[in-house]
C-alpha positions as CSV (number, residue, x, y, z in Angstrom):
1,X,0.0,0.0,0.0
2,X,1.3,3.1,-1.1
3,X,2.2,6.6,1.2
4,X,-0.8,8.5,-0.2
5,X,-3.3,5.4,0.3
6,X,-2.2,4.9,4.1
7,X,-2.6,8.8,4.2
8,X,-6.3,8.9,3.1
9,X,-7.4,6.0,5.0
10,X,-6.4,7.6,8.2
11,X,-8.2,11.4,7.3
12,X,-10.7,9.5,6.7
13,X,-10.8,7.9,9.8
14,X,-10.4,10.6,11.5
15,X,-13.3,12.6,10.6
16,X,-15.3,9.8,11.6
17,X,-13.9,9.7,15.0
18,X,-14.3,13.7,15.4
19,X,-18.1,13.9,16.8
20,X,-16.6,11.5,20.0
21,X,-13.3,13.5,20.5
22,X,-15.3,16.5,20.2
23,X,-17.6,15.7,23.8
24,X,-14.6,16.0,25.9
25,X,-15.0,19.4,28.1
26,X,-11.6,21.4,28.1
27,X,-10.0,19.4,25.6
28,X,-7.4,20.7,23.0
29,X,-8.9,19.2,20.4
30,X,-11.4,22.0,18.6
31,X,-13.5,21.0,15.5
32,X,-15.2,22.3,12.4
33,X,-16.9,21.6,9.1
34,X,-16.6,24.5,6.3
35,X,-18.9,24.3,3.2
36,X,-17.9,26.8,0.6
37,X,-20.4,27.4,-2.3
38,X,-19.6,30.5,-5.4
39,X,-21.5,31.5,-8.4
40,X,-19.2,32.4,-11.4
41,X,-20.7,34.9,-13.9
42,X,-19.7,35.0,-18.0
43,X,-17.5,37.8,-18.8
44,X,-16.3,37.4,-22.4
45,X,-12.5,37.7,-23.1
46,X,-11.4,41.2,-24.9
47,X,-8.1,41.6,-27.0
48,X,-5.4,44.0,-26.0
49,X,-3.8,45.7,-22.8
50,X,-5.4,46.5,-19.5
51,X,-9.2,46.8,-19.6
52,X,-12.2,45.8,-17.9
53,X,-14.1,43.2,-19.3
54,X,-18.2,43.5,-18.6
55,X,-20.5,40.9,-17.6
56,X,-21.7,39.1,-20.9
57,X,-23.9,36.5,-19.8
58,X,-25.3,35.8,-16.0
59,X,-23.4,32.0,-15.9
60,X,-20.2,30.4,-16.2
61,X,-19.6,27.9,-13.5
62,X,-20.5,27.1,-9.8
63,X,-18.1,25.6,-7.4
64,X,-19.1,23.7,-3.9
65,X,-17.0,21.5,-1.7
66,X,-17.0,20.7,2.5
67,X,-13.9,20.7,4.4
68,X,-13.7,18.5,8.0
69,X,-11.2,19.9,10.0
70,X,-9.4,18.4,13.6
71,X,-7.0,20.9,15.2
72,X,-4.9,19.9,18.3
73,X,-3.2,22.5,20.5
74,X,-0.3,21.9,22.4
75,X,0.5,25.1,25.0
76,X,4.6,25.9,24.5
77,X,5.1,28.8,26.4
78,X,8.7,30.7,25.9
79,X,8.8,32.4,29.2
80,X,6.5,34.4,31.4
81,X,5.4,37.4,29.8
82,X,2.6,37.9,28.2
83,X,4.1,38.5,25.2
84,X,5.4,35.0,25.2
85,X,2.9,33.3,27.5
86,X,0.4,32.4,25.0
87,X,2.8,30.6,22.4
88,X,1.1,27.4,21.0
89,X,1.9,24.7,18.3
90,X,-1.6,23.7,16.2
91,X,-1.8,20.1,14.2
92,X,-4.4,20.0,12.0
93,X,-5.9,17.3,10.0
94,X,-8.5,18.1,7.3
95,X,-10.6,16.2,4.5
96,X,-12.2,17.8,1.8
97,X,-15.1,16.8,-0.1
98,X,-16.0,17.9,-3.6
99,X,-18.5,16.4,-5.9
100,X,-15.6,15.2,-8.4
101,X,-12.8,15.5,-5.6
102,X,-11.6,14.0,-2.7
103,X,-8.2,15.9,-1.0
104,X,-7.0,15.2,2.9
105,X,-4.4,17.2,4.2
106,X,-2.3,18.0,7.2
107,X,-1.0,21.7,9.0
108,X,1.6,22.5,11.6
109,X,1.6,26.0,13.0
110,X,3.8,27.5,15.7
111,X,3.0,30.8,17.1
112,X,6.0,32.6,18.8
113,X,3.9,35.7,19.4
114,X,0.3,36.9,19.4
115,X,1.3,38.6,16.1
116,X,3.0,36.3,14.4
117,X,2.5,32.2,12.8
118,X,4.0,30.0,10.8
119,X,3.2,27.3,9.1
120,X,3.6,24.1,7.1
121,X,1.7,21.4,5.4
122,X,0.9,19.1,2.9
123,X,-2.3,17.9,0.8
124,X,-3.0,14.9,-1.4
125,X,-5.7,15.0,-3.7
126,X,-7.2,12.7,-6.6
127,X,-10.3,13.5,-8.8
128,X,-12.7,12.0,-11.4
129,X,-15.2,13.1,-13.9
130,X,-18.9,13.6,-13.3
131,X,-21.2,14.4,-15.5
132,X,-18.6,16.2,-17.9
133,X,-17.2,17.9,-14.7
134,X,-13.6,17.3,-14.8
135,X,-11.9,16.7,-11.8
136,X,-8.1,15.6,-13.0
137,X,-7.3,15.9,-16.9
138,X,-4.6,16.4,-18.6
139,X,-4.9,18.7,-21.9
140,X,-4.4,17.6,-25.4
141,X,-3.1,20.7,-27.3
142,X,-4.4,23.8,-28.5
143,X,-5.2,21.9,-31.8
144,X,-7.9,19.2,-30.0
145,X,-8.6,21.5,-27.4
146,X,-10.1,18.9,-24.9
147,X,-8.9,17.9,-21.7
148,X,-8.3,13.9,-20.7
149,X,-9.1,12.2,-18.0
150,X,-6.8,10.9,-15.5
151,X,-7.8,7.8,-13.8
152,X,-8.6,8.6,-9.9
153,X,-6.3,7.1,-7.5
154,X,-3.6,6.1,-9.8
155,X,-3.1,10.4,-10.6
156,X,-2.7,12.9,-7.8
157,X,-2.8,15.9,-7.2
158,X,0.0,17.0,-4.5
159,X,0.7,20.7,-2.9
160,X,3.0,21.5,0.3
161,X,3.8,24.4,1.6
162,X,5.5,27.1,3.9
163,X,3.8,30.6,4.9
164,X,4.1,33.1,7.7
165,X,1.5,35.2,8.7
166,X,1.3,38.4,10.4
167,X,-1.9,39.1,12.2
168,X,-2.7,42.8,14.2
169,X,-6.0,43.9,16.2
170,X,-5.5,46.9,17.8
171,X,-8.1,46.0,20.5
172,X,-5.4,44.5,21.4
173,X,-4.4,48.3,22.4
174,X,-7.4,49.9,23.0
175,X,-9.6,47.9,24.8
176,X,-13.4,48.1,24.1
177,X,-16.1,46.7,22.2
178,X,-15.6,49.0,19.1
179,X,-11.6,49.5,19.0
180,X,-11.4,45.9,17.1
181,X,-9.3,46.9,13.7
182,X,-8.0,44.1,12.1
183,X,-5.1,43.5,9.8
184,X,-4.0,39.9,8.7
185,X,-1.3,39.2,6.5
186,X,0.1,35.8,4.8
187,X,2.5,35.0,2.3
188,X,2.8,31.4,1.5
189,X,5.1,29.4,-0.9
190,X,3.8,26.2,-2.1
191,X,4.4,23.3,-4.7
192,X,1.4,21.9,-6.3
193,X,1.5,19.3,-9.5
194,X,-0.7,16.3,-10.7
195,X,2.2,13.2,-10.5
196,X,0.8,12.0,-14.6
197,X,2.4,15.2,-15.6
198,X,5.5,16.5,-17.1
199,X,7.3,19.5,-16.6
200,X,5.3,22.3,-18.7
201,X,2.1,20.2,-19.2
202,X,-0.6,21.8,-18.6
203,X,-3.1,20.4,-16.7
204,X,-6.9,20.9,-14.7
205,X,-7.3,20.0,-11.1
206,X,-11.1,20.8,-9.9
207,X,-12.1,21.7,-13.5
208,X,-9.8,24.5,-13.5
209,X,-7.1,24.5,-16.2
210,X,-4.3,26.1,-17.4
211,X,-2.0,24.6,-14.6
212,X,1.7,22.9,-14.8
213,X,3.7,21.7,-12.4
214,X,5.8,24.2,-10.2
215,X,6.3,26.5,-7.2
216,X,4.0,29.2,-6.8
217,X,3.1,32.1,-4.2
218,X,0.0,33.2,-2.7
219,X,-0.2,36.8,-0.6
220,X,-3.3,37.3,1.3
221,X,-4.3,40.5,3.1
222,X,-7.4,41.6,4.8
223,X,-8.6,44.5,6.4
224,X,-11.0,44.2,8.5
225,X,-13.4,46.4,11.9
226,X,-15.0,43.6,13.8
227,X,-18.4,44.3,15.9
228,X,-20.2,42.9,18.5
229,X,-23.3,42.8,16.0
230,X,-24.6,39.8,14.6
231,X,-22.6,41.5,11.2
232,X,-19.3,40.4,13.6
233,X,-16.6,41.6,10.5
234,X,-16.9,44.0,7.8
235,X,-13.8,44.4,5.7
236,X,-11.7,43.7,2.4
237,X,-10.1,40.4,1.4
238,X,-6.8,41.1,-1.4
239,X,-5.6,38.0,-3.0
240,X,-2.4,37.9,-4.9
241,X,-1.3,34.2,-6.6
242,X,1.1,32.8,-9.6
243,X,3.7,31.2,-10.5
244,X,7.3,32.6,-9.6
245,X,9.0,32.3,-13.4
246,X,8.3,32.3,-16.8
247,X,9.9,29.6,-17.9
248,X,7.1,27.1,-15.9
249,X,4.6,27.1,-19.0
250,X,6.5,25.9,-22.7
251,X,5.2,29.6,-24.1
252,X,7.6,32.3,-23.4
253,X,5.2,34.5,-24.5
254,X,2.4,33.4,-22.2
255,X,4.2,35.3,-19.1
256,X,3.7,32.3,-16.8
257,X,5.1,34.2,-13.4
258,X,2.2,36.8,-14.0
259,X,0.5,37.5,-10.5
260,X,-3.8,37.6,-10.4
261,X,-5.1,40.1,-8.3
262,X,-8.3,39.9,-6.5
263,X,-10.7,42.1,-4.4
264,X,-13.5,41.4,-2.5
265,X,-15.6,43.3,-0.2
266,X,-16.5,40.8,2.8
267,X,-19.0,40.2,5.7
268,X,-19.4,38.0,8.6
269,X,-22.3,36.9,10.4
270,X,-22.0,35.0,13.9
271,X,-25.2,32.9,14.0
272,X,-24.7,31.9,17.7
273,X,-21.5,30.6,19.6
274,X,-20.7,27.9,16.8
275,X,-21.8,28.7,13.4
276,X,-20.0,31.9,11.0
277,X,-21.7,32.9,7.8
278,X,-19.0,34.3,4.9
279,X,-20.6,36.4,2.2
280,X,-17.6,37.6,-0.1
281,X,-18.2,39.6,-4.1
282,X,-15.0,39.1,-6.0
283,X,-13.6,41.2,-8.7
284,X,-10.4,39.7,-10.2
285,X,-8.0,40.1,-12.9
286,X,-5.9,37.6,-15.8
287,X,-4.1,37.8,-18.5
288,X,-5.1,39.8,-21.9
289,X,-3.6,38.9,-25.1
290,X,-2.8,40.6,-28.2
291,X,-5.0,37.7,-30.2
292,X,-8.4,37.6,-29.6
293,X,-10.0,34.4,-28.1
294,X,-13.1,32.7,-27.0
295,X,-11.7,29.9,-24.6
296,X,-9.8,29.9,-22.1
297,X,-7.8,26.4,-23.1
298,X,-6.5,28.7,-25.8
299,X,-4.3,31.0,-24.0
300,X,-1.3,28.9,-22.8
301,X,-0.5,29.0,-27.0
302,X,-1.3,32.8,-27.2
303,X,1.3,36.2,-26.2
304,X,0.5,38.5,-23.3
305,X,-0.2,41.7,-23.7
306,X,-1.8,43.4,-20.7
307,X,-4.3,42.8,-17.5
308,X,-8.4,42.3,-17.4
309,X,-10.3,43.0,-14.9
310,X,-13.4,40.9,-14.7
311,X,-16.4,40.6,-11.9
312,X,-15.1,36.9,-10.9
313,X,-17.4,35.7,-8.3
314,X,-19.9,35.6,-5.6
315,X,-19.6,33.4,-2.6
316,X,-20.9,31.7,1.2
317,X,-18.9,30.2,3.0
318,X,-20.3,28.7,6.4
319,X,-18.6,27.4,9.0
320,X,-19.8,25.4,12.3
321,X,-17.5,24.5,15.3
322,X,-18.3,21.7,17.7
């Protein structure tokens, strides 16, 4: 039996075991399920520099999945003031479920200081189709312009990583109900490819194309004013991810290392102690070219010219803790 085999077998197994862990009072262990659904609109691609691109139909795609979670905390207290006090090292195990994915993963965070966490992990992922749905293909060429199936549990889709994070409330300062601003920040530097593909073949994980093997980086800053409403956080969510050179896709002229930006205006609802409604309206951007196109397995073949912006999604995210 293979690593990756062993490795599901025992997420698996551990989500099933959560809802008895989870009855012990006081216990490290904390516990949550996240189910993320978004809405994709059509915004047709527009030759040429940097531009918007308008809404030009009211569908392109919807995405859902649920993540199980299992955290541990271990206290590891550097000394005695409160600076140090509160330093902890998190294990977390996680399973995520999509209707043509399966992925379980594992997290290690130490946190020195209040302000500060770092982290590494590892996920493990495999896929199939449903319905037309790809979940794993490789693709076949600008020429065909159709994807291929990889067969689940003999392809899979790896990622590990390294990030720090750098996290701020200045209630923290100010104490008080209303003095919560919040500023989180995390860069992370991760590895993802699909173990059927070569270097430079581009390939779809969770039908989502356009990838190759390689390291990438992923920047993520929010700012935030939290409340003691039922609207708990109000804020802005920046996104910055790609790849770190060129020379990952075959095209020079594709500008592989170029960086999509997203913002979204964010909310957050605590329903009760347990359960935290995320609503979240995306505007992104991706590459233009100087040739026009219609879809998007095109582009790997085509030459950058500029940035579009596009509205990219709407989204919930919900989250309950037990």
């Amino acid at each position: 039996m293979t690593f990756k085999k062993i490795f599901l077998i025992i997420s698996v197994l551990c989500m099933f075991f959560i809802p008895v862990i989870a009855e012990e009072n006081d216990s490290p262990w904390t516990f949550s399920l996240t189910t993320d659904f978004a809405y994709y609109p059509k915004s047709d691609y527009i030759a040429g520099g940097n531009h918007f691109a308008p809404l030009t139909g009211p569908y392109s795609g919807i995405e859902g999945r649920t993540t199980g979670s299992a955290k541990y905390t271990i206290d590891t207290p550097l000394g005695q003031h409160w600076l140090v006090s509160s330093a902890n090292l998190e294990l977390t195990g996680s399973f995520e479920l999509s209707p043509v994915s399966i992925k379980p993963g594992f997290d290690i965070s130490f946190t020195p200081l209040p302000f500060l966490v770092f982290s590494a992990g590892a996920e493990a992922g495999t896929g199939w189709n449903l319905i037309g749905l790809q979940g794993m293909a490789g693709f076949d060429g600008v020429a065909k312009g159709t994807y291929t199936d990889y067969s689940p549990f003999k392809t899979w889709y790896l990622k590990w990583y390294a990030q720090g994070t750098f996290q701020f409330d200045t209630g923290a300062i100010w104490e008080g109900d209303w003095t919560h601003v919040q500023i989180l920040y995390t860069y992370q530097l991760y590895y993802e490819k699909l173990t059927s593909a070569a270097a430079q073949n581009v390939w779809m994980w969770q039908c989502t194309g356009n990838k190759v093997n390689g390291y990438k980086n992923c920047q993520t800053l929010i700012l935030a004013y939290a409340m003691p409403l039922v609207v708990s956080r109000a804020g802005l969510l920046c996104e910055f991810e790609g790849y770190y050179k060129d020379s990952a896709f075959a095209n020079p002229y594709y500008k592989g290392a170029f960086k999509t930006i997203s913002i979204s205006p964010m909310a957050q609802l605590s329903l009760g102690g347990k359960d935290v409604l995320t609503i979240l309206i995306g505007f992104s951007s991706r590459r233009s070219f100087k040739e026009a196109h219609v879809e998007s397995y095109e582009e790997t073949a085509l030459t950058y010219s500029g940035r579009e912006w596009f509205f990219y999604r709407g989204a919930l995210s919900w989250e309950h803790r037990f």
